[in-house]
C-alpha positions in Angstrom: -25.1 11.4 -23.0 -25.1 9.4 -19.6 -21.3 9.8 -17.8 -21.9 5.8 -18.0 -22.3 5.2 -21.2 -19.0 7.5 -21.6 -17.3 5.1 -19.6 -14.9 1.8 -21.1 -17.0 -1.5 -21.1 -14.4 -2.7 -18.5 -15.1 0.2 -16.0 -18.6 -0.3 -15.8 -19.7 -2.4 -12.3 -22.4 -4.0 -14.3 -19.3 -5.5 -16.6 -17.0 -6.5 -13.7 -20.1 -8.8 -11.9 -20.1 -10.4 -14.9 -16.5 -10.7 -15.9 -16.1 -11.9 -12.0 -18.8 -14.5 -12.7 -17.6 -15.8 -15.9 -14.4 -16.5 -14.4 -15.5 -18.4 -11.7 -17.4 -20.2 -14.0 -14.1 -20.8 -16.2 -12.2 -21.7 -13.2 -15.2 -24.5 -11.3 -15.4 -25.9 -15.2 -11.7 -26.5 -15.7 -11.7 -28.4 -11.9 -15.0 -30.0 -12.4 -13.1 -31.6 -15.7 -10.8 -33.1 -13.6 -13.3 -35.7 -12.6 -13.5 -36.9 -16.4 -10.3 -37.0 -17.7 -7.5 -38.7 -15.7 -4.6 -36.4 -14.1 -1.8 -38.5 -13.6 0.0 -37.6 -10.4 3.8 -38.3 -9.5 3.4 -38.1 -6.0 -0.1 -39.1 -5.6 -1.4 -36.0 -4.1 -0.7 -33.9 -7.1 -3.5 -36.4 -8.8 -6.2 -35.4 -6.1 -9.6 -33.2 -7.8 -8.4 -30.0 -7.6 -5.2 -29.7 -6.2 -4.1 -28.0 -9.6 -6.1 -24.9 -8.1 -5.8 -25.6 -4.8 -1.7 -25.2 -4.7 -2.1 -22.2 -7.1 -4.0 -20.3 -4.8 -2.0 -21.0 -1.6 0.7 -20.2 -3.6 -0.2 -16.8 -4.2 -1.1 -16.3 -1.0 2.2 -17.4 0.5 3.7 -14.8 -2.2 1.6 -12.0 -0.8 2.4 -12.9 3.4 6.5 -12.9 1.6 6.5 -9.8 -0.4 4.2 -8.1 2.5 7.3 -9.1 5.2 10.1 -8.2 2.7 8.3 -4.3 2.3 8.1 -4.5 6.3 11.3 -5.3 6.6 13.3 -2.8 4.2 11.0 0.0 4.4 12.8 3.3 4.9 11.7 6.4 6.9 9.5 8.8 4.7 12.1 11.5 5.0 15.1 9.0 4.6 16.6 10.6 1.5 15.4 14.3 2.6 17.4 13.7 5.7 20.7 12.6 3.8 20.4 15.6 1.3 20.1 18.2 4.6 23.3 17.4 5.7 25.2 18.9 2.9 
C-alpha cells in the first residue's frame, strides 16, 4: 500500500484544499445571505452586510496581538526553575 492511502482522510493535503475551500464557501454563503434577509441592527452599524464576520475576525485578531503581549510579558527565563532548585 501507498504511505498515502495509510494516512487519515483529514491528513491528506488533497483533503485540507478542499475542506479550506468548502469553508470559504460556507462562510461567503452565510454573508452573501445577508443581502436577502433583513439583519436588524441596534446601533446601525451592527446591521451593515457583513459586519457579523467582519467584527468576528478582528476579534480574533485583537485576541491573538493580547495573548501574544501577555506570553511576552510573563515569560520566565528557560532555566528559571533550574536556577531556584540549585540553590538548595
Amino acid at each position: 500500500m501507498n504511505q498515502n492511502q495509510d494516512d487519515h482522510w483529514l491528513v491528506r493535503p488533497a483533503s485540507i484544499r478542499l475542506l479550506w475551500k468548502l469553508f470559504w464557501a460556507v462562510l461567503a454563503i452565510t454573508v452573501a445571505l445577508q443581502i436577502f434577509i433583513e439583519v436588524k441592527g441596534y446601533f446601525g452599524v451592527d446591521g451593515w452586510i457583513g459586519f457579523g464576520a467582519a467584527f468576528g475576525f478582528g476579534s480574533c485578531v485583537a485576541m491573538v496581538i493580547v495573548a501574544k503581549g501577555l506570553g511576552y510579558l510573563l515569560k520566565r527565563d528557560q532555566n528559571y526553575y533550574r536556577a531556584e532548585a540549585d540553590d538548595d
